[in-house]
Structures are given as C-alpha cells and as structure tokens.
N, C-alpha and C positions, 0 to 999 in steps of 0.2 A: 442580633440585639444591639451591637456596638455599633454606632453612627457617627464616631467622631473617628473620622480617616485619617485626620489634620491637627495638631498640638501645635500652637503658637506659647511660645515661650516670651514672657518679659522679664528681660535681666540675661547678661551675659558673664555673671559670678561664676566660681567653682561650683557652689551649689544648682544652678542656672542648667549651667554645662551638663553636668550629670545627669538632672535630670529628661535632657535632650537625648543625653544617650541613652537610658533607659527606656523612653518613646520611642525611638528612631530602632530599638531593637526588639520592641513591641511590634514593631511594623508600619510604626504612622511616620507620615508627612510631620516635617517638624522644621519649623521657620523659628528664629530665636532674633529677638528685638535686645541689639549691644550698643552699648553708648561708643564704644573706640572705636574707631575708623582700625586700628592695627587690628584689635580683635575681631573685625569681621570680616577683614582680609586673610587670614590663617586661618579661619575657621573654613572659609569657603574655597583657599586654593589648598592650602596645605593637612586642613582636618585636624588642626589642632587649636586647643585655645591656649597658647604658650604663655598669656599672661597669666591665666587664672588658675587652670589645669594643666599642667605642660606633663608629659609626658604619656598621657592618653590619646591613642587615635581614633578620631570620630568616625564617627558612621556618616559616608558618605549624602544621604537621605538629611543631612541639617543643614540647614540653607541661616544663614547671617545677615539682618539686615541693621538697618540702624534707622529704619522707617517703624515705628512700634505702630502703625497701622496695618504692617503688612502680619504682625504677627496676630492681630486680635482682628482678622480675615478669617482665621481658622477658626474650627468646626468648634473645639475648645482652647481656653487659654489657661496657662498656669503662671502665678505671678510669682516674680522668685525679685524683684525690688527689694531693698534694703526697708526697713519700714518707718522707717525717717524721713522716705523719701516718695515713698508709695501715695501721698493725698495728692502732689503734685503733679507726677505722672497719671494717674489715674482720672484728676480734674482734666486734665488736658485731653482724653480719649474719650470725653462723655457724649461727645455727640456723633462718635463712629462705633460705639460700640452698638451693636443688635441687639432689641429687646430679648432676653430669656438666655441669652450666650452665657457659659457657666465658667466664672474663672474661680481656678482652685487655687485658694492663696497657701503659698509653699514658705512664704517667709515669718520669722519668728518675733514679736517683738511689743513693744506697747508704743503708742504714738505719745513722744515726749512734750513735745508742748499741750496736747487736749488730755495725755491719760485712757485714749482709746483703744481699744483691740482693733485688728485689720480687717474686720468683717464691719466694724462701725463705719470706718470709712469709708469702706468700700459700697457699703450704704447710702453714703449720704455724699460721694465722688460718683458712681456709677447706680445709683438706684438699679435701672435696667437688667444689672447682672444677675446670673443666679449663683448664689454665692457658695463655695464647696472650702473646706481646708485639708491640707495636706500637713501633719506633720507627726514627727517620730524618732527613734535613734535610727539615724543613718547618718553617716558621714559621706561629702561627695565623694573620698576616692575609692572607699567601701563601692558607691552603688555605682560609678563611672568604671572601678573594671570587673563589674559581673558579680559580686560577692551578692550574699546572700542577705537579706534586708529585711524588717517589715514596717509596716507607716499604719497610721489609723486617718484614711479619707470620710473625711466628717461631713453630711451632706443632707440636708432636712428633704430632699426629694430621692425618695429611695430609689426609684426608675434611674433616675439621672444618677445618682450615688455608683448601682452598680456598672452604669456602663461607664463611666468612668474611670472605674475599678477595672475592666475587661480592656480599657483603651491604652491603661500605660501602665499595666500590672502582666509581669513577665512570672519564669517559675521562681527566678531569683529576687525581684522587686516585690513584694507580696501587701500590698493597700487590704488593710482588714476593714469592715463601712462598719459607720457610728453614723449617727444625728446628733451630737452632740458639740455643735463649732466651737460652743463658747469653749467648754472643756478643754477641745483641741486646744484653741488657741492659746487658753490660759498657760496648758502643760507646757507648749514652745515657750512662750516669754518667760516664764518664771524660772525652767529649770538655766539659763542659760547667766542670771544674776546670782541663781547658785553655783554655778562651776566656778564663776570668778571665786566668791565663796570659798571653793573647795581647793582652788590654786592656791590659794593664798596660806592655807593649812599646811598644803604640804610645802609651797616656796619656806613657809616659819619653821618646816621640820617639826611639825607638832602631832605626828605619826599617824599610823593608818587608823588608829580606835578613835582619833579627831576626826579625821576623814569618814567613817562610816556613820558616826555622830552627827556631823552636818547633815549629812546628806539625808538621812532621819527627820530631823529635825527642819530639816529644808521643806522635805515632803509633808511635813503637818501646815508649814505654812502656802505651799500650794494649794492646799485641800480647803483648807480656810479661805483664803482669793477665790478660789473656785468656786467654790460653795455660797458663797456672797454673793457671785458675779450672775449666779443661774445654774453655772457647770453641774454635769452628774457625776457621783462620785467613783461610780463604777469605769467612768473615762479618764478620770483624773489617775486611778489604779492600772491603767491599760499603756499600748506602747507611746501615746504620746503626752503620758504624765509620765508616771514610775518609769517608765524602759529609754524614755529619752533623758530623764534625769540622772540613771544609774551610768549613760552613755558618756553624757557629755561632761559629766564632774568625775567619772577616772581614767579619762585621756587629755595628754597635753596635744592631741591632733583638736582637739576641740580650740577656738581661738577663745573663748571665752574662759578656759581653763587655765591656757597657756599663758593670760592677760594673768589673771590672779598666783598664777606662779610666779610672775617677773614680778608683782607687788609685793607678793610674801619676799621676795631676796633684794628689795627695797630699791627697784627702780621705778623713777618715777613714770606716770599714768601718761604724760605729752609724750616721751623717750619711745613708750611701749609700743603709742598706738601711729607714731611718723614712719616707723618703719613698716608696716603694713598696708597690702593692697584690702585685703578684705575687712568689712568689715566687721565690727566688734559687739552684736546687738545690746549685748547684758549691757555696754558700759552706756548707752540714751535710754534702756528701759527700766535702770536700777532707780532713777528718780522719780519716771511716773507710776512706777507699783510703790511706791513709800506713798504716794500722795493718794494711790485710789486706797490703799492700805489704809490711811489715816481718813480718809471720804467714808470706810464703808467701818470704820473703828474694828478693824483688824490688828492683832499682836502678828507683824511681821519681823524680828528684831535681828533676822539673818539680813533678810533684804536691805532694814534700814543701815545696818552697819557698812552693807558695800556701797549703796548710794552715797553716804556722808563719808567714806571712804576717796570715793569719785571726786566729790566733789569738796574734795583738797577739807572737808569740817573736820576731819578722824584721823590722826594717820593710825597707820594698820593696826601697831602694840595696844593704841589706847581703844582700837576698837575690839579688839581682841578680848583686854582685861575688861571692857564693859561686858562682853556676851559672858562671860565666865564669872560676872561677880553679881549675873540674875539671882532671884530666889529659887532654890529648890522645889518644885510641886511636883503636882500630879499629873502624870504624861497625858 
C-alpha cells in the first residue's frame, strides 16, 4: 500500500531534523532542503545537525541539500519552514512542484501579515499540492531519539492520509488520520500563544492553580477560533488541540513557554528573542489570531493580552490585572 519510498524534507530546524530521523528510521529515503551551507555539511559528512540538534546522530539514509528542488523530487514532502516564511519559499517552487505531490505541512503558526493558516497558502502558493498537516505534542528531542510520540495527520484524501501514516509512522512515532486541517492547524497556532501565556504565569510566580486556569481557559478560546474557522470540535479535543496544548504550556523545553517565562521575570521580548537560533512562532502569530479573533468577533482576551504584550501596548502587570479585573460569568 505505501508508495512513498522517498521524504523530501523542507527546513533544516530542530523540528526539520527529527522529523528526518523518524523517516529515515521508517525506512525511507529522506533528502532534507537546509538553508546553511555548515548545516548541510555536518549533516552529510559527520550525521549530525550541530547547529540545530547537536547531539543526536543521524541516520546515515539523510542526505543534505540546499537545492529545495532536490527535496520536492521525492515521492512526498513534509514542510517544516517557519511560517513567516513558508509563502515565500513555497512561491518560488511553484513551477517544479508535480501536479497531486502531497506536502504535509509540519509547521505551526498563522501567517502575520494576511491572517492565514498554512493550508491557505499553500493554496494559493502551490495550488497543485495535495495538502496533508502534521501536528501534535511532540517535542524534536522526544521524537529525534526514539521516545514515544503521537501526532494527528490531518488529510481530506483518506487513501493518501493513510499511506502517509504507514510512510513515516514508526512503533514509536504514532500519526493518528483526521480530515480535519483546519482543526489541525488551528490547534498548532493557537496552543503556542498560549504557552507564551502560561510562561509568563509562572515567570510572575503566580502558582500552579493560575497555570492550570490559563490553560482552561486558553482551550475555550481555541475551541471558539476553531469553531469560527470550520474546525470540528472533536479535533480540536484530540492530540493536536488539547494534547499539544497540555504539552507545550508545562515545559520550558517548549520555546514559546520559555519566551513567556523570561517576560514573566521581566526581560525584555528584543533580549529574549537575539539570543536564539530557533524560532519563536507564538511571538508573529499572537497578532494575526487577535485580528482574525476581532474579524470573526471572537472573545479571545488570553490571546489579546500576549499580542498587546508583544507588541510593547501592555507590559505584562497591567496585562495581567486587565485579565483578572474581567466580569465573573458563566463558563
């Protein structure tokens, strides 16, 4: 049943990486499109990606280019691009990509200047694709050395859904199939403006009954985006709403957790984000979920508080005593 022999990977992140090696230990061919000249020199002499992932040795079977034609050759592609950055690369491949080629978008986020999901653009960037998403609680270094995992591969053509599933679904990677992208996607972007969210609770020391409170209250306003958007609700409750939410808002392994930590102990947002190679999604997608929030007249009043956070309108105390000085109603 599986006909995809071949994983082209685009992006050569932590997340990128792993999900190479979970392929490559699947048993497929796995070509991986890196922007660094160093990173695709380590990767293919020495099997490591020292910038991204260091300390993990790859599986021989990943091959490093910095040709991103050479990755979307293969049978399937999984896009792991930042999604800030994803219309751009993705415009630029439109005329080598194959009619019906299926790329599974892996990255998490809302496109900051239009307000789109990654499946819109990928839309209206690559028409030709067949479009699948990948996402869920997993952390890359969880699923880079073998730990046990699960994802929800979201994918409106079941045929193709499950061999996709069969093609980079190991006993420890475990892709559960949904038809539900919008869902998926919504559950990635959203839970990751929550973990800033839930950083920032515990950087103020404002204890674990505040932290399970957000995260409560986070997920009503997921459910709400979601449910606006198209999402089903039953996805929104599955591992890539609820189970990546619960992931990535109580570990400071999460960058978007660990971003809202350093806000809560009041360094500032430039300091936080110079020092990091990876990127930080919650901190581009906290202003276009306020704005489709305000589009689709949603009470998002977590989300709004980190975006106006972000962007230097709030600092944190007074966003704080805004959320705590709401009226009392009915949950």
């Amino acid at each position: 049943m599986n006909e995809f022999s071949s994983i082209g990977i685009l992006g050569g992140g932590a997340w990128g990486t792993a999900l190479a090696q979970t392929c490559a230990r699947a048993g497929r061919k796995v070509i991986m499109w890196v922007l660094e000249e160093d990173v695709k020199n380590t990767i293919n002499q020495s099997h490591e990606n020292k910038k991204f992932l260091p300390g993990f040795s790859l599986d021989p079977a990943i091959i490093a280019s910095n040709d991103p034609k050479k990755a979307i050759e293969c049978d399937a592609v999984l896009s792991v691009i930042p999604a800030q950055h994803t219309r751009s690369i993705f415009a630029g491949l439109r005329d080598d990509l194959p009619e019906g080629k299926p790329v599974l978008l892996c990255s998490k986020g809302i496109e900051q200047q239009s307000g789109k999901l990654m499946t819109q653009v990928l839309a209206e960037t690559l028409p030709q694709a067949l479009p699948a998403v990948l996402s869920g609680p997993s952390f890359a270094v969880d699923v880079a050395a073998g730990l046990p995992a699960a994802v929800t591969l979201a994918c409106q053509d079941a045929m193709i859904g499950r061999k996709l599933m069969q093609a980079i679904g190991t006993r420890e990677f475990r892709p559960y199939l949904a038809n539900d992208l919008i869902g998926a996607e919504v559950g990635g972007a959203v839970k990751n403006v929550l973990a800033i969210a839930c950083g920032i609770v515990l950087g103020k020391k404002l204890g674990q009954s505040a932290h399970a409170a957000l995260i409560t209250r986070g997920f009503a306003e997921m459910t709400r985006l979601g449910l606006a958007l198209g999402a089903e609700p039953e996805t929104l409750r599955g591992l890539c709403g609820l189970g990546d939410l619960v992931l990535t808002c109580s570990s400071a392994t999460s960058r978007n957790m660990s971003c809202g930590l350093a806000l809560g102990e009041g360094k500032p947002l430039d300091e936080i984000l110079s020092g990091r190679l990876a990127v930080t999604e919650g901190v581009a997608s906290a202003p276009a979920m306020m704005k489709l929030a305000a589009d689709h007249n949603i009470e998002m009043p977590i989300t709004e508080a980190v975006a106006m956070i972000i962007a230097a309108e709030l600092d944190v105390d007074t966003a704080i005593a805004s959320l705590l000085s709401r009226p009392l109603k009915r949950e």
